[in-house]
ZAPA-117865 format. One record per residue: residue in three letters; x, y, z of N, C-alpha, C, O in turn. Coordinates in nm, 3 decimals. Layout:
<sites>
{"ALA",{X,Y,Z},{X,Y,Z},{X,Y,Z},{X,Y,Z}},
...
</sites>
This chain:
<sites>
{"UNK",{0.894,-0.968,0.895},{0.923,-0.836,0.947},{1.016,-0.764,0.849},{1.114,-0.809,0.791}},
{"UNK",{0.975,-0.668,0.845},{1.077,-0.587,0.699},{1.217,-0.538,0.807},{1.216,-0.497,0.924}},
{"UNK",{1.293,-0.554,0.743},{1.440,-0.532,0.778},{1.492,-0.421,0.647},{1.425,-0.402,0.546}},
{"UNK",{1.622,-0.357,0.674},{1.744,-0.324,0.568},{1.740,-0.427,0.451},{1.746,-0.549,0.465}},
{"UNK",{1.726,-0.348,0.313},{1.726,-0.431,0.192},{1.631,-0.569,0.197},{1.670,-0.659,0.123}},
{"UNK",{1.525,-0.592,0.267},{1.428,-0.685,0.208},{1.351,-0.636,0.106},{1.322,-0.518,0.085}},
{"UNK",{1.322,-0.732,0.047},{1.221,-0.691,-0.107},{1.118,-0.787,-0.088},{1.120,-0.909,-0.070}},
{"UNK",{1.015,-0.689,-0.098},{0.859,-0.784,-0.175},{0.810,-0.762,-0.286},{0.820,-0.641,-0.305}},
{"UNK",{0.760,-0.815,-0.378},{0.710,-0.839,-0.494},{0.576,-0.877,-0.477},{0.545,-0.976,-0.411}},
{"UNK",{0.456,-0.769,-0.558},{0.342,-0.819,-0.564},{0.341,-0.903,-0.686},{0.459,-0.893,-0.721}},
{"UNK",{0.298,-0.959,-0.751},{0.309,-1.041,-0.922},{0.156,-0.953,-0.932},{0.146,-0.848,-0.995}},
{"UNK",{0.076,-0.998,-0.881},{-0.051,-0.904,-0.944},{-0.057,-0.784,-0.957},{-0.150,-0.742,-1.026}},
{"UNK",{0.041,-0.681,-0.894},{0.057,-0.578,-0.875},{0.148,-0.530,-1.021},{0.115,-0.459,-1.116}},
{"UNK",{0.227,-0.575,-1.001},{0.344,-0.511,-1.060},{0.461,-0.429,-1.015},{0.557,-0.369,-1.063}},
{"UNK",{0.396,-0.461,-0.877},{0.508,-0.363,-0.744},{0.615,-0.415,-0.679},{0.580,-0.506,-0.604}},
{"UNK",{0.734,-0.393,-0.678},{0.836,-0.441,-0.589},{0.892,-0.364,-0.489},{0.925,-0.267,-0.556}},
{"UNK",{0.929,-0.335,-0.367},{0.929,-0.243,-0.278},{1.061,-0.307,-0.217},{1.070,-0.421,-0.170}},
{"UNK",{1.159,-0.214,-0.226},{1.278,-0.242,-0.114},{1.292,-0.179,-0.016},{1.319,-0.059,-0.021}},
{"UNK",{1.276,-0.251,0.105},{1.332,-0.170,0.231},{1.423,-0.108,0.260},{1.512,-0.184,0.298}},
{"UNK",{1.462,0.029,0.263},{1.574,0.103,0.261},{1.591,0.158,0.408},{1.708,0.147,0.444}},
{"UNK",{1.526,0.202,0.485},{1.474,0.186,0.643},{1.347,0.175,0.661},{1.252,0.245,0.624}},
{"UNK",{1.360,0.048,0.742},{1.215,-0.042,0.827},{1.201,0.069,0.960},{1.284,0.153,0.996}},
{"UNK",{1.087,0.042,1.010},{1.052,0.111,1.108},{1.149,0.085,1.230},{1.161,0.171,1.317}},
{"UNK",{1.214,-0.028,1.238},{1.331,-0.052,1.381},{1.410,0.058,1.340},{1.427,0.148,1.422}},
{"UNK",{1.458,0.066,1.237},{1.589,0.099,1.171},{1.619,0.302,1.241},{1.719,0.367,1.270}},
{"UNK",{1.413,0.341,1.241},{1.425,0.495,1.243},{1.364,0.482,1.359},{1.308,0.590,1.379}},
{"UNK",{1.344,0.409,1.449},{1.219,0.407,1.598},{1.116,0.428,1.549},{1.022,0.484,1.604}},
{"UNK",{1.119,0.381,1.424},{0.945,0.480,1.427},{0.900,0.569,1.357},{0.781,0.589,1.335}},
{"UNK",{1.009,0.642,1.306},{0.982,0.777,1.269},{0.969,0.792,1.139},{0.911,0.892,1.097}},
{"UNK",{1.036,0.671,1.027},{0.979,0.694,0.899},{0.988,0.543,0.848},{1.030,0.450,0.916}},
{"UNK",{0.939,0.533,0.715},{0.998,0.408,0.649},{1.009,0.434,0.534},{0.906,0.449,0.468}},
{"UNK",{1.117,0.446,0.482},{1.223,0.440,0.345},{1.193,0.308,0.304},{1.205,0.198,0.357}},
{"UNK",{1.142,0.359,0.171},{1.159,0.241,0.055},{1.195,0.285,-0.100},{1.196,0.401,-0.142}},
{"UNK",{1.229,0.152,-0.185},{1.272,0.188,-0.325},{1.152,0.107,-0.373},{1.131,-0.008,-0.333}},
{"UNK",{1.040,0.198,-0.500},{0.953,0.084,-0.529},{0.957,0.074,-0.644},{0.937,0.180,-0.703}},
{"UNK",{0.980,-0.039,-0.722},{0.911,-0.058,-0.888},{0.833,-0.049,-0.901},{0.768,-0.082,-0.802}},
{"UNK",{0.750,-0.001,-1.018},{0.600,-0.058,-1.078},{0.642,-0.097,-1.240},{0.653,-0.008,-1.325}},
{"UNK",{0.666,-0.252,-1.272},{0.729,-0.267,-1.387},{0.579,-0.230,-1.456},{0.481,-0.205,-1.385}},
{"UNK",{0.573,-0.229,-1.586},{0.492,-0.186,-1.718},{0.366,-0.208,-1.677},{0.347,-0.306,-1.605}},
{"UNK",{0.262,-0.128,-1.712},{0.152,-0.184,-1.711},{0.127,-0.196,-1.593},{0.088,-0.312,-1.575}},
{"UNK",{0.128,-0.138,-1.497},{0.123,-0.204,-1.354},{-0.038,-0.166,-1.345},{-0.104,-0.090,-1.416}},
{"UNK",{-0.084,-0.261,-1.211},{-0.228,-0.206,-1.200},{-0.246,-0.112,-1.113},{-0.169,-0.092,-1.019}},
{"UNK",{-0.360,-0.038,-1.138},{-0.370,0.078,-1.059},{-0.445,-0.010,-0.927},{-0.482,-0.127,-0.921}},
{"UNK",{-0.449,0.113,-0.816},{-0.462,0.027,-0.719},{-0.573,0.161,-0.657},{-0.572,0.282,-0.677}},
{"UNK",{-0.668,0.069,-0.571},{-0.807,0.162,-0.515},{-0.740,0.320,-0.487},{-0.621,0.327,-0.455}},
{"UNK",{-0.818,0.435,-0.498},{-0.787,0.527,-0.421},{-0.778,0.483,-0.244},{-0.839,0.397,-0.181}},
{"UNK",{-0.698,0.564,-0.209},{-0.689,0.509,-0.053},{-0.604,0.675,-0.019},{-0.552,0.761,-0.090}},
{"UNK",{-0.629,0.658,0.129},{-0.573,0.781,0.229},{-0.517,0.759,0.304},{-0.525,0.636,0.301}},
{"UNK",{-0.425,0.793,0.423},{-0.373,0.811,0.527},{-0.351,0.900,0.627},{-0.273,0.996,0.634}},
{"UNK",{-0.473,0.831,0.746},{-0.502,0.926,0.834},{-0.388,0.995,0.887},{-0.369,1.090,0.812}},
{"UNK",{-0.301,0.995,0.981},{-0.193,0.988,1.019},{-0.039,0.985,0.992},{0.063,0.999,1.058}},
{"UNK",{-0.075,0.956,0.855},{0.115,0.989,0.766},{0.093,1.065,0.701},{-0.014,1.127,0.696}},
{"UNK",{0.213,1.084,0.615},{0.246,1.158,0.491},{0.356,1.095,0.426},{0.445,1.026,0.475}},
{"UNK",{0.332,1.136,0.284},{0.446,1.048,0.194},{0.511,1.121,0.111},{0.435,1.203,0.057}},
{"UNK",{0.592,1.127,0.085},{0.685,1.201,0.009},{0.759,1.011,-0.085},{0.798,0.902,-0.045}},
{"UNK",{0.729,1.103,-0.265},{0.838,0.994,-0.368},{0.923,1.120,-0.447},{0.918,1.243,-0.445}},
{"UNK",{0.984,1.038,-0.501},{1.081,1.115,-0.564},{1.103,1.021,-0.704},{1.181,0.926,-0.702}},
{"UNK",{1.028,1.058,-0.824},{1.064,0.958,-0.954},{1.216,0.956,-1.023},{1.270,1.044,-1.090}},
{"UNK",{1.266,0.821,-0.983},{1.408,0.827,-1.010},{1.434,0.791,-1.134},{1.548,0.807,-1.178}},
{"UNK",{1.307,0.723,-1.232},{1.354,0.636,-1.322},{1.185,0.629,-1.392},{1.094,0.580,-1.326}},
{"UNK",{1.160,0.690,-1.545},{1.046,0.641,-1.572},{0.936,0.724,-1.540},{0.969,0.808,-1.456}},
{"UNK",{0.791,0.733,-1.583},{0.677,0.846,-1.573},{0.578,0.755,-1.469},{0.541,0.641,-1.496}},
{"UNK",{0.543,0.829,-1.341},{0.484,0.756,-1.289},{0.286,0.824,-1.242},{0.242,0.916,-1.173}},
{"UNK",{0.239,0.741,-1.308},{0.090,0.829,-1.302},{0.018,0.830,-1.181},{-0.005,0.726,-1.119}},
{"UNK",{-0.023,0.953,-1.139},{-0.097,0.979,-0.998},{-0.200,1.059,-1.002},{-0.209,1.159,-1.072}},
{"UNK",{-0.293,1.013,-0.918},{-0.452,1.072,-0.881},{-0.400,1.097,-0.760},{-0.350,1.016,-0.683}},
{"UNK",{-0.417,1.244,-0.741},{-0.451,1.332,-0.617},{-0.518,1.415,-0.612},{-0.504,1.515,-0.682}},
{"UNK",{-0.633,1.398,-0.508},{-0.779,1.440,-0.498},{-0.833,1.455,-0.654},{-0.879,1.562,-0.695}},
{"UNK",{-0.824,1.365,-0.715},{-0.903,1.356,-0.808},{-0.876,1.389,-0.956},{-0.946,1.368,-1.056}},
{"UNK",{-0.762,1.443,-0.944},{-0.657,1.520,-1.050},{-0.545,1.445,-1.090},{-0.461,1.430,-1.001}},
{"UNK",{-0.516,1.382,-1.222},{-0.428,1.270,-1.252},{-0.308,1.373,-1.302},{-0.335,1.473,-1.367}},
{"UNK",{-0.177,1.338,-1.266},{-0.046,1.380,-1.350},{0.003,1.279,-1.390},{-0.041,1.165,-1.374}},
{"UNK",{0.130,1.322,-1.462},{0.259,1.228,-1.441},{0.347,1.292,-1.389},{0.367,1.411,-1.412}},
{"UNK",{0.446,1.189,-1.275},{0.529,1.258,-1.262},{0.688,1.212,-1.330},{0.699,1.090,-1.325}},
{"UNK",{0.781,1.263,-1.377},{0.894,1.230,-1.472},{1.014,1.230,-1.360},{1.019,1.300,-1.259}},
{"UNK",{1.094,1.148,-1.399},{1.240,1.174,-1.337},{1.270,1.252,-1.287},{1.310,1.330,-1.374}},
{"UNK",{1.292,1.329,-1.122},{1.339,1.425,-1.067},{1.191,1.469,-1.009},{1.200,1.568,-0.935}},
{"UNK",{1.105,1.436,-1.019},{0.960,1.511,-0.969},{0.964,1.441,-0.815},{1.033,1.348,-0.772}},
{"UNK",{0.851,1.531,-0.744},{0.904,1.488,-0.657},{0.742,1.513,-0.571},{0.731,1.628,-0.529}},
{"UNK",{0.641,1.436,-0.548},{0.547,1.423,-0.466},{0.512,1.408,-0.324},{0.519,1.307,-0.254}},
{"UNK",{0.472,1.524,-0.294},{0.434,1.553,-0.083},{0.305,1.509,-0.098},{0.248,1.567,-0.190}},
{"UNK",{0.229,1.418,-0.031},{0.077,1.384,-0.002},{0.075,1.381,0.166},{0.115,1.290,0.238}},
{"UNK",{0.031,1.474,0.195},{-0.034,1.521,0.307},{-0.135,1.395,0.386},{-0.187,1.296,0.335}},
{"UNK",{-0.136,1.442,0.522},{-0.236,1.318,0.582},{-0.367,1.373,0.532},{-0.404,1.491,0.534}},
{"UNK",{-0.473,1.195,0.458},{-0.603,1.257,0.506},{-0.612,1.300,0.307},{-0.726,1.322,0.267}},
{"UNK",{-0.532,1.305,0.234},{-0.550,1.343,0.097},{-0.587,1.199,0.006},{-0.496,1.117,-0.006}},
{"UNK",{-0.708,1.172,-0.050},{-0.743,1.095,-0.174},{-0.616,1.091,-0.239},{-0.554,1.195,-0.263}},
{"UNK",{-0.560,0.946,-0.277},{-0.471,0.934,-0.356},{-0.454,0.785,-0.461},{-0.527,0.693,-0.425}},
{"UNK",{-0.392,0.766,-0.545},{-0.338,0.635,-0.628},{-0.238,0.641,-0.711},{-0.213,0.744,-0.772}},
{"UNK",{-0.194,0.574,-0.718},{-0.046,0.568,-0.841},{0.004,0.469,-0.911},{0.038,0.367,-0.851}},
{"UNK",{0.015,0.477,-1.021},{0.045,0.361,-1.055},{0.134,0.362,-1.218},{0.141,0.478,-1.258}},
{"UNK",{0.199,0.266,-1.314},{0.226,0.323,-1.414},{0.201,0.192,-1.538},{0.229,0.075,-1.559}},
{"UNK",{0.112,0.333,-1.611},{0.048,0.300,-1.762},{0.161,0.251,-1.879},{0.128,0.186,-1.978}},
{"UNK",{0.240,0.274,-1.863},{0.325,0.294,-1.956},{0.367,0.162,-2.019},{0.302,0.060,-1.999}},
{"UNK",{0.475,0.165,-2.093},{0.516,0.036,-2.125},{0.712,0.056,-2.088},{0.792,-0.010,-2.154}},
{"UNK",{0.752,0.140,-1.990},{0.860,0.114,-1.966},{0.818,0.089,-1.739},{0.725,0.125,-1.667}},
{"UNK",{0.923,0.027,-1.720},{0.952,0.037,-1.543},{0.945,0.169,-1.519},{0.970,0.258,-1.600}},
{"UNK",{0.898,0.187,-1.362},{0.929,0.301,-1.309},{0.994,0.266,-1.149},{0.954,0.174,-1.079}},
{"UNK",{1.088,0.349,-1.118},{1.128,0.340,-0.982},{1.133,0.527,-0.905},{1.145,0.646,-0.935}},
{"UNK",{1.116,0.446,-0.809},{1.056,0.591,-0.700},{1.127,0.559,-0.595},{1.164,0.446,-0.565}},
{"UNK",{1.153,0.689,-0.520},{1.216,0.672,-0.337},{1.116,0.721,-0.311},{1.071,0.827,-0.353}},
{"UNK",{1.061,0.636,-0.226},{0.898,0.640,-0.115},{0.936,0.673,0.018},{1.038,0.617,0.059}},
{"UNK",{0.888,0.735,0.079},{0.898,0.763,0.236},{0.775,0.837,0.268},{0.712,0.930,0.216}},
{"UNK",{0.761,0.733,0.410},{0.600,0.740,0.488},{0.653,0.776,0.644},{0.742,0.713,0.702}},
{"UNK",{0.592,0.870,0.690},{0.601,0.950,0.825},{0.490,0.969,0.887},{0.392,1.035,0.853}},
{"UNK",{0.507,0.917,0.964},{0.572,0.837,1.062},{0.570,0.701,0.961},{0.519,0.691,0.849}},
{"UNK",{0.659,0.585,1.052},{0.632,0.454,1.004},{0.513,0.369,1.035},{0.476,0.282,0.956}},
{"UNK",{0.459,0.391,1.137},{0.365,0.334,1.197},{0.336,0.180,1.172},{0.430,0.130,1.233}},
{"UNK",{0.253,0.057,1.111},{0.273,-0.023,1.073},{0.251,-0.058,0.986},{0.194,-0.165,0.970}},
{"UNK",{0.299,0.042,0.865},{0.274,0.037,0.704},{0.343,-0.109,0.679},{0.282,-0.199,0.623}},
{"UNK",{0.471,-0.120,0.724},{0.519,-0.258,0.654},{0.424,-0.339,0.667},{0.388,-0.373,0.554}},
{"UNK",{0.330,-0.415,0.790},{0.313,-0.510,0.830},{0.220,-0.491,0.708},{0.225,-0.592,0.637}},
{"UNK",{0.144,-0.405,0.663},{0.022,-0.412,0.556},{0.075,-0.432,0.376},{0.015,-0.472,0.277}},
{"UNK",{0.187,-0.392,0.392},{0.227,-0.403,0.245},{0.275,-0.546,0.244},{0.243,-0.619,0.150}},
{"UNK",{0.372,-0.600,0.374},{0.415,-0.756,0.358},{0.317,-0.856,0.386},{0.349,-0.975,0.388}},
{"UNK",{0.175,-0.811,0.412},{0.089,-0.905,0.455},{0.022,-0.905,0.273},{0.025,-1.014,0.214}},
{"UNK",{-0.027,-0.799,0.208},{-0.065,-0.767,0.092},{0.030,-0.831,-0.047},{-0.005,-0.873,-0.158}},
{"UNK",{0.134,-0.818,0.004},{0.245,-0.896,-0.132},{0.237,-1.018,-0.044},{0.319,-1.086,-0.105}},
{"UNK",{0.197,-1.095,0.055},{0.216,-1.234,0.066},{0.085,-1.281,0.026},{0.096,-1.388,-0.032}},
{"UNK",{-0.017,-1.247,0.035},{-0.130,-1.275,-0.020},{-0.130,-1.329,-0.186},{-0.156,-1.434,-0.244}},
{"UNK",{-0.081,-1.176,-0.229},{-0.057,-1.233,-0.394},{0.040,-1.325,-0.371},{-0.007,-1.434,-0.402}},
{"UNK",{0.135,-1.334,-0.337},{0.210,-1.457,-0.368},{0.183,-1.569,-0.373},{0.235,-1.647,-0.453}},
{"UNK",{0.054,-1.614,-0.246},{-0.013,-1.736,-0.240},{-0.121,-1.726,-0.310},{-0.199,-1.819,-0.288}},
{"UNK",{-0.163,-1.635,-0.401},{-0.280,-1.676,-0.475},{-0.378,-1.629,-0.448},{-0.472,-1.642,-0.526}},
{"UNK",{-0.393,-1.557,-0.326},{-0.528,-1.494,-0.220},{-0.550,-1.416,-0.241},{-0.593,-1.340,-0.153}},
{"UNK",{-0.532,-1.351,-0.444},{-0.628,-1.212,-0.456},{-0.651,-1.238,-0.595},{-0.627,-1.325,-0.679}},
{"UNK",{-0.712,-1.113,-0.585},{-0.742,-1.180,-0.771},{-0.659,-1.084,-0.910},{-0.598,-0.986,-0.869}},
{"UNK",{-0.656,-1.101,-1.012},{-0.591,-1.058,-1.110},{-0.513,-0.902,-1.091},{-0.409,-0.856,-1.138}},
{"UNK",{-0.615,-0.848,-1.001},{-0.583,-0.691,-0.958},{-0.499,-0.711,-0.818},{-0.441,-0.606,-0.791}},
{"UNK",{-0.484,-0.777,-0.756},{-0.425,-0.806,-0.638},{-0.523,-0.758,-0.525},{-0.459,-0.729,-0.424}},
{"UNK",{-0.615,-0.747,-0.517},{-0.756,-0.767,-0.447},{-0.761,-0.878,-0.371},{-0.779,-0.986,-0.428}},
{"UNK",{-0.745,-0.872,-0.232},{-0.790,-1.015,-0.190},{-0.913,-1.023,-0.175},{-0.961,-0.912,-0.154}},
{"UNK",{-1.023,-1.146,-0.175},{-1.173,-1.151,-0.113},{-1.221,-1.017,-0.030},{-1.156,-0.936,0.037}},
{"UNK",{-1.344,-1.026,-0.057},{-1.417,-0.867,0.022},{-1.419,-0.945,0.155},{-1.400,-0.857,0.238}},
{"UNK",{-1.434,-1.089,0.237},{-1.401,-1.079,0.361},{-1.274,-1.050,0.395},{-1.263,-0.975,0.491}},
{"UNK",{-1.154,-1.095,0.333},{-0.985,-1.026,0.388},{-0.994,-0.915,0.370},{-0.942,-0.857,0.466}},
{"UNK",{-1.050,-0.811,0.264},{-1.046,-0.663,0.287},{-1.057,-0.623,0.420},{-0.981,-0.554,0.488}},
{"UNK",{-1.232,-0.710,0.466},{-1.283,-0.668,0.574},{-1.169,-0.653,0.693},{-1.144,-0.551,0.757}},
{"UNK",{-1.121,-0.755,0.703},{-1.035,-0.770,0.833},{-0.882,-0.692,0.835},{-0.826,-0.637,0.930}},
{"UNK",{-0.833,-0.709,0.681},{-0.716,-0.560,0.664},{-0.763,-0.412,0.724},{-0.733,-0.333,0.813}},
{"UNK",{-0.855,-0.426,0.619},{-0.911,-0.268,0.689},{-0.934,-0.202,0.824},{-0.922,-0.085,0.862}},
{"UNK",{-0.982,-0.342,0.897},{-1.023,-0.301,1.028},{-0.877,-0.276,1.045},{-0.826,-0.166,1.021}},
{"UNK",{-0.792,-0.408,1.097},{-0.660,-0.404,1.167},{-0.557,-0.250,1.111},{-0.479,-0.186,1.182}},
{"UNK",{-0.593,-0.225,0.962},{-0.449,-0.126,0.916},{-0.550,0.020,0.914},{-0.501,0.115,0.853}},
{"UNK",{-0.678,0.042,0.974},{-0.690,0.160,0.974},{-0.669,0.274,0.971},{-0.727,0.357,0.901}},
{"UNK",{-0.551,0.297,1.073},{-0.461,0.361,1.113},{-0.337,0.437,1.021},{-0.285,0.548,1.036}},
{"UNK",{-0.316,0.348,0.936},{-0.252,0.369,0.814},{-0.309,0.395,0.658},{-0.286,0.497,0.595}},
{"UNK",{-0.381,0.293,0.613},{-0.440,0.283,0.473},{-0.626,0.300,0.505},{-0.687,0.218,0.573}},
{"UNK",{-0.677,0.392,0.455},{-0.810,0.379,0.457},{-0.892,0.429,0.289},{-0.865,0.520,0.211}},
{"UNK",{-0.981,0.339,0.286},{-1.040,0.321,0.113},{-1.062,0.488,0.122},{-1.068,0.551,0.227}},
{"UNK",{-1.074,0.555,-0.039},{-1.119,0.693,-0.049},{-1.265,0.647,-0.129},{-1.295,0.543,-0.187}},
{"UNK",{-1.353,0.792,-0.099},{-1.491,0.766,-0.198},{-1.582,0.691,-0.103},{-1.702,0.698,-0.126}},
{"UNK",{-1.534,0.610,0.012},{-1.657,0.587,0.127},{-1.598,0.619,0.230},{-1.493,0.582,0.282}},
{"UNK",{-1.720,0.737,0.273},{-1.720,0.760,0.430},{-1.625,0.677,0.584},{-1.680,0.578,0.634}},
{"UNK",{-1.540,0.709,0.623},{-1.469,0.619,0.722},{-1.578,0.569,0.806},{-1.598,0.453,0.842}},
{"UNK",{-1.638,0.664,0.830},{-1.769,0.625,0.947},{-1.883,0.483,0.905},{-1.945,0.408,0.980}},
{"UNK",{-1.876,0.487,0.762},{-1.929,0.384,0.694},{-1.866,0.246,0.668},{-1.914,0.132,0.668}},
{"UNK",{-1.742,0.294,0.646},{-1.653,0.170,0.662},{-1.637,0.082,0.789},{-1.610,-0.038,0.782}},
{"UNK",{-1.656,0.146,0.896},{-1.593,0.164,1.022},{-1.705,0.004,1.073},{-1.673,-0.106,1.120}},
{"UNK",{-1.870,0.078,1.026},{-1.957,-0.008,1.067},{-1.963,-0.114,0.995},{-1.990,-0.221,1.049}},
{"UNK",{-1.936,-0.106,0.836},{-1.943,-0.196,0.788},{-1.901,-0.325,0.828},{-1.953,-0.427,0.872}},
{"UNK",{-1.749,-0.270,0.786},{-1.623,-0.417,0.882},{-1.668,-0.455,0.992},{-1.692,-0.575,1.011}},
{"UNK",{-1.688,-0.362,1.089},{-1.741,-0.463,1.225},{-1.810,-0.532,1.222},{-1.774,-0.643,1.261}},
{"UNK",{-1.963,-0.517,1.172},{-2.048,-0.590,1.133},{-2.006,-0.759,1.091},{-2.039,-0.867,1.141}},
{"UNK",{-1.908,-0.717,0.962},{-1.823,-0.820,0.913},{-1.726,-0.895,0.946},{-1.694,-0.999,0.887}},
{"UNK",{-1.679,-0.854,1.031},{-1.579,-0.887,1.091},{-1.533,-1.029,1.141},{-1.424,-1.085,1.129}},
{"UNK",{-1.702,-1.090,1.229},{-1.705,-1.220,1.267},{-1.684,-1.299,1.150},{-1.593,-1.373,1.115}},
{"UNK",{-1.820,-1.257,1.085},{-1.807,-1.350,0.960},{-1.687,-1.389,0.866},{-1.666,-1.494,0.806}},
{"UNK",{-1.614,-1.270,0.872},{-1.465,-1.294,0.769},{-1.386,-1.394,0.864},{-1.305,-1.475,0.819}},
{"UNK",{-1.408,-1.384,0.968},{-1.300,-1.472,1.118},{-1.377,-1.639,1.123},{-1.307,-1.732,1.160}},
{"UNK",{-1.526,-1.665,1.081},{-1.566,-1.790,1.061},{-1.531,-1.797,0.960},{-1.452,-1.886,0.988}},
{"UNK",{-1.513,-1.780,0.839},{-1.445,-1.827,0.745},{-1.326,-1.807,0.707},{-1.289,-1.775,0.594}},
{"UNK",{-1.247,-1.828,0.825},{-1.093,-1.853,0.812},{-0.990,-1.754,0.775},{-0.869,-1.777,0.764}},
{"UNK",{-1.048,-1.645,0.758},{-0.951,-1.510,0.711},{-0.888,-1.469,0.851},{-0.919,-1.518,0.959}},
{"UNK",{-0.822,-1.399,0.836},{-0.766,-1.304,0.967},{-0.651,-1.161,0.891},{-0.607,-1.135,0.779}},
{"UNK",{-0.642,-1.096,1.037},{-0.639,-1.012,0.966},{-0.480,-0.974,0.920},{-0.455,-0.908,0.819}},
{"UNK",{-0.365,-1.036,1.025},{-0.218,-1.030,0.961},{-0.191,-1.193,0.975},{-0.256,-1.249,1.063}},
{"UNK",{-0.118,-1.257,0.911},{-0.051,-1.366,0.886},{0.057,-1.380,0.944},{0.133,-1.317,0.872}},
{"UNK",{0.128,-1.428,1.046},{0.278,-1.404,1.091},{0.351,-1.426,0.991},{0.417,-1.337,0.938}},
{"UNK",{0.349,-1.580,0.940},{0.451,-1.576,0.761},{0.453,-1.470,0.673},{0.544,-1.474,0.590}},
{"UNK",{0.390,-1.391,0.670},{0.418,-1.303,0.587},{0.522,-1.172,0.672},{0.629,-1.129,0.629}},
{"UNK",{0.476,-1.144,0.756},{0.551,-1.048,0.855},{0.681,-1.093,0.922},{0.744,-1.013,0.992}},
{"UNK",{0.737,-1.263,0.898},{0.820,-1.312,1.024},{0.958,-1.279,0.913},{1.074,-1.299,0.951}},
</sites>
């Protein structure tokens, strides 16, 4: 469960995320974080959010972003609003660190998906990109809908897909949050 000052570390990622307020911390209402992306980090799928919005603020370092389809950088002092429902990714090319103040509004249960996602890489359960198996997608996706949804396919397509899939990812042993990773 993310608390005040916990840190996760993806290793495949290149992402480290400090909890600055967890969702207890605001009832709900936002979740504050500090994130690295040391060098080289990997970029990560376009994805959306039905229901939040995010606001970073680059404190340290050039950090590269696709929104709706349009790449910047943003430099020290920049400061990014992504609206619910907007195509997005970020990540940094560079060869120095970057650090950002992240905040997602509402909080909803973004932690449980980012600490379930950095425990995965930690145990090995994704691949070089931090990708876990297309059945754990299946079952993230269903469960974190609400929060993270892929960009470039139809929700309505997704929606059927996973279900479809769903059993099958659950006979072969996936599921969709881990308590160790969340406890």
């Amino acid at each position: 469960m993310a608390f005040k000052n916990k840190e996760i570390k993806n290793p495949r990622t290149g992402q480290t995320i400090k909890f600055l307020q967890a969702s207890k911390d605001t009832n709900g209402e936002w979740l504050e974080m500090e994130s690295v992306w040391e060098s080289s980090s990997v970029k990560p799928p376009v994805h959306y959010h039905p229901g939040q919005e995010e606001d970073f603020l680059v404190l340290e370092g050039e950090l590269r972003v696709c929104v709706d389809g349009v790449e910047r950088v943003l430099r020290r002092g920049d400061h990014l609003h992504i609206a619910r429902n907007v195509v997005h990714s970020m990540w940094n090319p560079s060869n120095q660190r970057v650090v950002a103040h992240w905040k997602v509004t509402p909080a909803l249960d973004t932690e449980y998906l980012l600490e379930t996602t950095s425990g995965l890489a930690n145990d090995g359960k994704t691949n070089s990109l931090g990708q876990p198996s297309f059945l754990q997608v299946v079952l993230l996706m269903n469960r974190f809908s609400g929060v993270f949804r892929l960009g470039g396919i139809p929700f309505t397509i997704q929606k059927i897909l996973f279900a479809l899939l769903s059993p099958l990812a659950r006979l072969a042993g996936y599921r969709p949050v881990y308590p160790h990773y969340i406890d």
